[in-house]
FIKEBA-449590 format. One record per residue: residue number from 0; residue in three letters; x, y, z of N, C-alpha, C in turn. Coordinates in Angstrom, 2 decimals, m for minus. Each point is the difference from the previous one (the first is absolute). Layout:
N
> marza|gudren|n.px|n.py|n.pz|ca.px|ca.py|ca.pz|c.px|c.py|c.pz
> NUM|ala|X|Y|Z|X|Y|Z|X|Y|Z
...
% end
This chain:
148
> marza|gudren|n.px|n.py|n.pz|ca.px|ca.py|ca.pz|c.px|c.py|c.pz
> 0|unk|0.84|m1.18|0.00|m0.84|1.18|0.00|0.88|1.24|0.00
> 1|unk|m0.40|1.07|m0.81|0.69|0.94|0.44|m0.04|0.39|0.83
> 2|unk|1.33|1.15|0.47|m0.18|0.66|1.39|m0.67|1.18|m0.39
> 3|unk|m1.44|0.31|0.08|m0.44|1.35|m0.38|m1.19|0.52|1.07
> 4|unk|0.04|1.38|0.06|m1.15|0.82|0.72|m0.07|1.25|m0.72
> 5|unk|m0.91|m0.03|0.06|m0.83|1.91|0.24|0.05|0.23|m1.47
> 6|unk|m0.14|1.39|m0.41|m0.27|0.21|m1.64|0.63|m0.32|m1.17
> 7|unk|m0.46|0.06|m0.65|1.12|0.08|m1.33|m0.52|0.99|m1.17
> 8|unk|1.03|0.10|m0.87|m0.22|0.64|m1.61|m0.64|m1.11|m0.58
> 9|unk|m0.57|0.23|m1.12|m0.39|m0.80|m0.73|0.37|m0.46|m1.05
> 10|unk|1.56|0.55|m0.08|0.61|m0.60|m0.71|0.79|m1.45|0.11
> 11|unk|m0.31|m0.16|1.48|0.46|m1.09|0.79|m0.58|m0.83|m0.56
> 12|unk|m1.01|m0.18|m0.52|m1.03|m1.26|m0.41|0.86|m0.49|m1.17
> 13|unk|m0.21|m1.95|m0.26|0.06|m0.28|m1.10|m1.10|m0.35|m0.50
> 14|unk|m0.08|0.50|m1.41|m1.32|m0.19|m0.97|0.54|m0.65|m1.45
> 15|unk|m0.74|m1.10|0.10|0.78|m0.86|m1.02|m1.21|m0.58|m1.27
> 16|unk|m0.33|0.18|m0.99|m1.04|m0.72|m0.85|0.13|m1.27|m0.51
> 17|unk|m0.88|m1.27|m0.34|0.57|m0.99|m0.22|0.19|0.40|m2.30
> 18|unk|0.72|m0.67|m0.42|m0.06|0.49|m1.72|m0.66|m1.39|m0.27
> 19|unk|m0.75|m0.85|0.14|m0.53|m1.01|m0.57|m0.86|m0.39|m0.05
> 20|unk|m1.20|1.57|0.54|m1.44|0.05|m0.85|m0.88|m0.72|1.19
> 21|unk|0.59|m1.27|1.29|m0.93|m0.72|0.29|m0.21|0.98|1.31
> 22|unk|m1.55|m0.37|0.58|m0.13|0.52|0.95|m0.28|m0.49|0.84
> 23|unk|0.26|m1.47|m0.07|m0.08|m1.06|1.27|1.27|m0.29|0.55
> 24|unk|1.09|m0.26|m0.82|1.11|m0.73|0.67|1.49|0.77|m0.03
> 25|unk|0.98|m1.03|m0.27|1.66|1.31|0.26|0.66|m0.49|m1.13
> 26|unk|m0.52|m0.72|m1.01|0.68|0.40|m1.20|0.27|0.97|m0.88
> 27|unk|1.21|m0.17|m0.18|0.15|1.07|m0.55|1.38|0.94|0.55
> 28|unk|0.45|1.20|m0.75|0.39|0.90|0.90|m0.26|0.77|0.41
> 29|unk|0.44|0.55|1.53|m0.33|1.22|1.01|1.15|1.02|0.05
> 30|unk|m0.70|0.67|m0.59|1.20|1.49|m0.49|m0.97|1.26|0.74
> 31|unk|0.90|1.02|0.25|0.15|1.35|0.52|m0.80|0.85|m1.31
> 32|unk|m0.65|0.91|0.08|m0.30|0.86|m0.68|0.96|1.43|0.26
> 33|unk|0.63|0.52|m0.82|1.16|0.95|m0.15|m1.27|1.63|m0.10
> 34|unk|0.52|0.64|0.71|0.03|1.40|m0.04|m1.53|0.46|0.26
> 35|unk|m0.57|m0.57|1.04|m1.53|0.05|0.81|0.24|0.77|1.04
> 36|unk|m0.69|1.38|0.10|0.32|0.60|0.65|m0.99|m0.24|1.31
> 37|unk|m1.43|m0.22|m0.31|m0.75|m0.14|0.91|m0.42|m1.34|m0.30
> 38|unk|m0.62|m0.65|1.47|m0.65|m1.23|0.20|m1.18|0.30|0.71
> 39|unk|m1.24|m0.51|m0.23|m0.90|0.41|1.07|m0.83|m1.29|0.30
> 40|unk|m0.47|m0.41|0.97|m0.70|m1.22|0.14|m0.89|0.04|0.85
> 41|unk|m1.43|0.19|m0.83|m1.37|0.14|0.34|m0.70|m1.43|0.33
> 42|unk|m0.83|m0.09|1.38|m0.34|m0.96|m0.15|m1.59|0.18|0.36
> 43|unk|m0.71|m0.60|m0.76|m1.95|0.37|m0.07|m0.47|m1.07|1.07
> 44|unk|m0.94|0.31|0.41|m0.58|m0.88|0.56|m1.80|0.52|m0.54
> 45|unk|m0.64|m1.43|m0.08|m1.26|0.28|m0.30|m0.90|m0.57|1.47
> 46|unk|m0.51|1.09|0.11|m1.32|m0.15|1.24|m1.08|m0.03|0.00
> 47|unk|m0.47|m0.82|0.33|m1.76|m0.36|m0.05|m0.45|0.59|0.67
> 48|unk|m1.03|1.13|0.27|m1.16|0.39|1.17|m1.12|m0.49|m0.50
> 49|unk|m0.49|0.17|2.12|m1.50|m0.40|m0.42|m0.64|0.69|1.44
> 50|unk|m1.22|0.21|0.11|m0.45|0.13|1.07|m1.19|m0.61|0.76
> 51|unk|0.14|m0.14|1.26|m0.16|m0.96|0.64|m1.35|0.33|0.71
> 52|unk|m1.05|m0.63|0.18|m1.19|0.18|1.33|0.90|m0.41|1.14
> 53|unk|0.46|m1.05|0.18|0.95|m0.31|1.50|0.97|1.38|0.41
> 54|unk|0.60|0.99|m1.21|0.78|0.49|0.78|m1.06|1.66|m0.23
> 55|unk|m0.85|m0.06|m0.26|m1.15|1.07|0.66|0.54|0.78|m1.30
> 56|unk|m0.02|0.07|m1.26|0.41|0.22|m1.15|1.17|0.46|m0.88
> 57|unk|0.81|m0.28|1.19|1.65|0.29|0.10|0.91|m1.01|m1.18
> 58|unk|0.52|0.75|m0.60|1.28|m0.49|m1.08|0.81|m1.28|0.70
> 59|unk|m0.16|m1.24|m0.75|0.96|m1.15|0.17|0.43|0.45|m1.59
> 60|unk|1.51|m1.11|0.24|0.78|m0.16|m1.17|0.77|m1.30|0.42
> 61|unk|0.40|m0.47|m1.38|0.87|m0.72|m0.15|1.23|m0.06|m1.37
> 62|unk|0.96|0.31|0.62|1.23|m0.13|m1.39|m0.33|m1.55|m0.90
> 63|unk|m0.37|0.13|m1.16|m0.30|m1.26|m1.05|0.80|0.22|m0.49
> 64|unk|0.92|0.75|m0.76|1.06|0.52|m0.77|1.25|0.50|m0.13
> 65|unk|0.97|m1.15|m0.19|1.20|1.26|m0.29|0.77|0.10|m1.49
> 66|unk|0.46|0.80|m0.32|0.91|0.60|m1.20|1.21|0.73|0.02
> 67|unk|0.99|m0.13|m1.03|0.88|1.17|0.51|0.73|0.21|m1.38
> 68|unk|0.44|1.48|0.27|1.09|0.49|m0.92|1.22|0.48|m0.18
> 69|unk|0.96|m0.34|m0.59|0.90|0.46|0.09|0.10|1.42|m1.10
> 70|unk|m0.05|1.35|0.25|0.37|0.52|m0.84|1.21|0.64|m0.23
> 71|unk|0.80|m0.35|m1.19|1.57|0.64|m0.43|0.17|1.13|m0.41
> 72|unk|0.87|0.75|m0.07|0.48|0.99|m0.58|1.24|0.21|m0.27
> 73|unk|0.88|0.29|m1.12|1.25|0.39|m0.47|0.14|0.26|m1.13
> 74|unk|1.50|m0.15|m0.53|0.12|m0.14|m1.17|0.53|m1.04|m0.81
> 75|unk|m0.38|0.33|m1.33|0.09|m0.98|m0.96|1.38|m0.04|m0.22
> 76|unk|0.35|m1.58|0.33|1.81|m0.95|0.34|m0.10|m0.42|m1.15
> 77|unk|0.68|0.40|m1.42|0.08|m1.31|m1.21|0.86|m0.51|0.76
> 78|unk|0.04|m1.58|m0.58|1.33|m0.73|0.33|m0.36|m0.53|1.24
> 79|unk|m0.93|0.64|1.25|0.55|m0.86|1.35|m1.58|m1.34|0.02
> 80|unk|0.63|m1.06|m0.14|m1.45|m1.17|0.05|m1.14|0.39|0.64
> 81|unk|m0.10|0.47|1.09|m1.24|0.00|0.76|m0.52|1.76|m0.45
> 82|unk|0.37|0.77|m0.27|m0.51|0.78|m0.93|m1.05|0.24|m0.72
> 83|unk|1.04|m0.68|m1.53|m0.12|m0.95|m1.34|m1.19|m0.83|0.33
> 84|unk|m0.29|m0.61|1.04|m0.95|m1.13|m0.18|m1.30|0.80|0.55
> 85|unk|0.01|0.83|1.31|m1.25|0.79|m0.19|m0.70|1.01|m1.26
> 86|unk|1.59|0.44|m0.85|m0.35|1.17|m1.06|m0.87|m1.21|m1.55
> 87|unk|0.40|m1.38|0.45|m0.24|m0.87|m1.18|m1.85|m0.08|0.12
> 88|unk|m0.29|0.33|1.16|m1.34|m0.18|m0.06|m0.88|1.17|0.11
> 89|unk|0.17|1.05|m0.68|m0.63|0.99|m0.72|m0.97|m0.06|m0.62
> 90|unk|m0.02|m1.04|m1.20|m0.94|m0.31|m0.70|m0.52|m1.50|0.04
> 91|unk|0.30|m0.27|0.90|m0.52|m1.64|0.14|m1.33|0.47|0.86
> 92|unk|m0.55|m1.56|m0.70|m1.57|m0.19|1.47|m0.06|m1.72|0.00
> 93|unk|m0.54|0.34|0.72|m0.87|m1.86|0.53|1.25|0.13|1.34
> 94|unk|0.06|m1.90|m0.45|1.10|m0.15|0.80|1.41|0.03|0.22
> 95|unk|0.22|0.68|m1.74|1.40|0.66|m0.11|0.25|1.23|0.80
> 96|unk|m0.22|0.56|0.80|m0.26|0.92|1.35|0.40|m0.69|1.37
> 97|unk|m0.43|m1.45|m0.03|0.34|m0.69|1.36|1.49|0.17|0.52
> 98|unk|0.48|m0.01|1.08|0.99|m0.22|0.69|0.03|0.04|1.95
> 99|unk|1.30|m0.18|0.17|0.00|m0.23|1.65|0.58|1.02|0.35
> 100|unk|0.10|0.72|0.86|0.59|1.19|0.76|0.39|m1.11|1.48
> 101|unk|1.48|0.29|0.36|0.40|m0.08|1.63|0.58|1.16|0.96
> 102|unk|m0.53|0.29|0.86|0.70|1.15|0.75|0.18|m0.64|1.32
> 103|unk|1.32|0.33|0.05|0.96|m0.26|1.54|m0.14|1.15|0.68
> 104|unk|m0.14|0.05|1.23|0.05|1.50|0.90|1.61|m0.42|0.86
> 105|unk|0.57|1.34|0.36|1.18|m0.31|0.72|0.19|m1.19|1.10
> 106|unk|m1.38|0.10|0.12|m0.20|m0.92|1.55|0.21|m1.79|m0.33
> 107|unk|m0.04|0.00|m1.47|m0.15|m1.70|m0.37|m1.39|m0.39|m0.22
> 108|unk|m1.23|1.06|0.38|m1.40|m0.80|m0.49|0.09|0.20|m1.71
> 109|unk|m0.76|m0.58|m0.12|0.00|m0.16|m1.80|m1.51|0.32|m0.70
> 110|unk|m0.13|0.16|m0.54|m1.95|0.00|m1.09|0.45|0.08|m1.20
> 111|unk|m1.29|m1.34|m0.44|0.25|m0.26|m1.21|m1.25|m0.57|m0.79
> 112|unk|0.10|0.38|m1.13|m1.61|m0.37|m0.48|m0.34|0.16|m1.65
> 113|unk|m0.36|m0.32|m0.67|m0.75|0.00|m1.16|m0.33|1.22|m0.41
> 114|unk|0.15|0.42|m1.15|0.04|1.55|m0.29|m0.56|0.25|m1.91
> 115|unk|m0.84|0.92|m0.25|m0.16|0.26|m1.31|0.55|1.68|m0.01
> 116|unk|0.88|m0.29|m0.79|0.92|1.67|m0.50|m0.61|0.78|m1.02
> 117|unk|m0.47|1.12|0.30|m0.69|1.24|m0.56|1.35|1.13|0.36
> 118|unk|0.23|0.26|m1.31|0.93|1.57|m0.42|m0.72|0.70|0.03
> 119|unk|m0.05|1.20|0.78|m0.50|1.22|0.37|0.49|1.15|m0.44
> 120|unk|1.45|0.11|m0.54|1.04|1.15|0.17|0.97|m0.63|m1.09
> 121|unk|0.14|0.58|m1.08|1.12|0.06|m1.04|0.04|1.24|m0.39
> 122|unk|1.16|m0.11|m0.80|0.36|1.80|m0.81|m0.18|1.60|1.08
> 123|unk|0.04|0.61|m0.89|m0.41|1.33|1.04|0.84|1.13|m0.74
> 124|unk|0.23|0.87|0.54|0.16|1.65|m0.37|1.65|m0.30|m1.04
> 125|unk|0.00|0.50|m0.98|1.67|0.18|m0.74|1.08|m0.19|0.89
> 126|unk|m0.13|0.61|1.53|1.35|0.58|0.28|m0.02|m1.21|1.31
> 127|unk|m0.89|m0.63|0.00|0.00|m1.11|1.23|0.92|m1.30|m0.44
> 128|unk|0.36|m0.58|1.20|0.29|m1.56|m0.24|m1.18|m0.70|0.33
> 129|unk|0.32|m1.01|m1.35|m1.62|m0.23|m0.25|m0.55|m1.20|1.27
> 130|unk|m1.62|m0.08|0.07|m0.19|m0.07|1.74|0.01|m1.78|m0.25
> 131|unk|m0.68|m0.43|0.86|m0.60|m1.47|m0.13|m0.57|m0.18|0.84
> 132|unk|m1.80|m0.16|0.31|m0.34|m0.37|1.00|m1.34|m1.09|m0.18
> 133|unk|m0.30|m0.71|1.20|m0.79|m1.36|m0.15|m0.52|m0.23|1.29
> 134|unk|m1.28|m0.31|m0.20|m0.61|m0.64|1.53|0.14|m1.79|m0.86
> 135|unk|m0.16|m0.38|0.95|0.38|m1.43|0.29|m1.42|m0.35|1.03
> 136|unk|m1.15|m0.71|m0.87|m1.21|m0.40|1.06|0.36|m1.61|0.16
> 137|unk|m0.86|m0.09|1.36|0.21|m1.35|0.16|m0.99|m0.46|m0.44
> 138|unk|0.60|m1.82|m0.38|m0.37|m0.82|m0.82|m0.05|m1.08|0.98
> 139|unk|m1.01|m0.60|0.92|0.21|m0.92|0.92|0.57|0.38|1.41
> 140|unk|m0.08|m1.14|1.03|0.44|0.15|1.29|1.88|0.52|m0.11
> 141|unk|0.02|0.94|0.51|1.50|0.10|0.45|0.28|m0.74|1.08
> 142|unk|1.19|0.07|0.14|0.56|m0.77|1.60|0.61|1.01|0.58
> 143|unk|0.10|0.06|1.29|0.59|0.52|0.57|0.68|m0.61|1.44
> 144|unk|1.67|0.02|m0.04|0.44|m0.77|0.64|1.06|1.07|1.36
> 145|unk|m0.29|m0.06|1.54|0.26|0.98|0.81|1.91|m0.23|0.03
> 146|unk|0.61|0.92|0.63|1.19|m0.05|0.34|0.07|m0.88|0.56
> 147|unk|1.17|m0.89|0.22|0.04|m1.31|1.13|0.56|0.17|1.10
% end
């Protein structure tokens, strides 16, 4: 385990994509995406209400739902694999979109899960380096495994 406490940057994280399309298993390779400036990781939950005669017409709920996103931001890496392989799916759909996302936190917990890649962010102003950005929805149960 690592020896770790208290905050970090977020650059501390590793974020790794799988390149082999599946979104069940670890074939394949797990490469770094080059020059992401931001990471953000949203996670939904869907809630049921209802209201009750027992609780004198007062709001129950229950979480039925969860989802999550990863959304990216940087710029566009020719040349670096994990890049290249998000910029390759621009114009793809179905399940040429599928892939796995893994993120390590400093601490050693890990999440990992099934993912369909939507480009959000290409090109931009003459004088910019050009951007690259992508949410990453989930596609199935993630796992999530605690520090040990």
């Amino acid at each position: 385990m690592p020896n770790f406490t208290g905050v970090f940057p977020v650059y501390e994280i590793n974020l790794e994509i799988n390149t082999s399309g599946d979104v069940t298993g670890d074939a394949g390779a797990w490469v770094t995406i080059a020059d992401m400036e931001t990471a953000s990781l949203s996670i939904d939950t869907g809630v049921e209400t209802w209201n009750s005669l027992t609780e004198d017409g007062w709001q129950r709920a229950l979480a039925t739902a969860k989802a999550f996103t990863l959304s990216l931001g940087g710029k566009r890496c020719i040349g670096d694999p994990g890049n290249d392989y998000i910029a390759s799916k621009s114009f793809a759909n179905g399940r040429d979109c599928d892939s796995r996302i893994r993120i390590t936190f400093p601490d050693g917990a890990k999440f990992e899960g099934g993912v369909v890649i939507s480009i959000n962010e290409q090109l931009g102003d003459a004088t910019n380096v050009s951007p690259l950005g992508c949410d990453l929805t989930s596609n199935g149960k993630p796992t999530y495994t605690p520090a040990a």
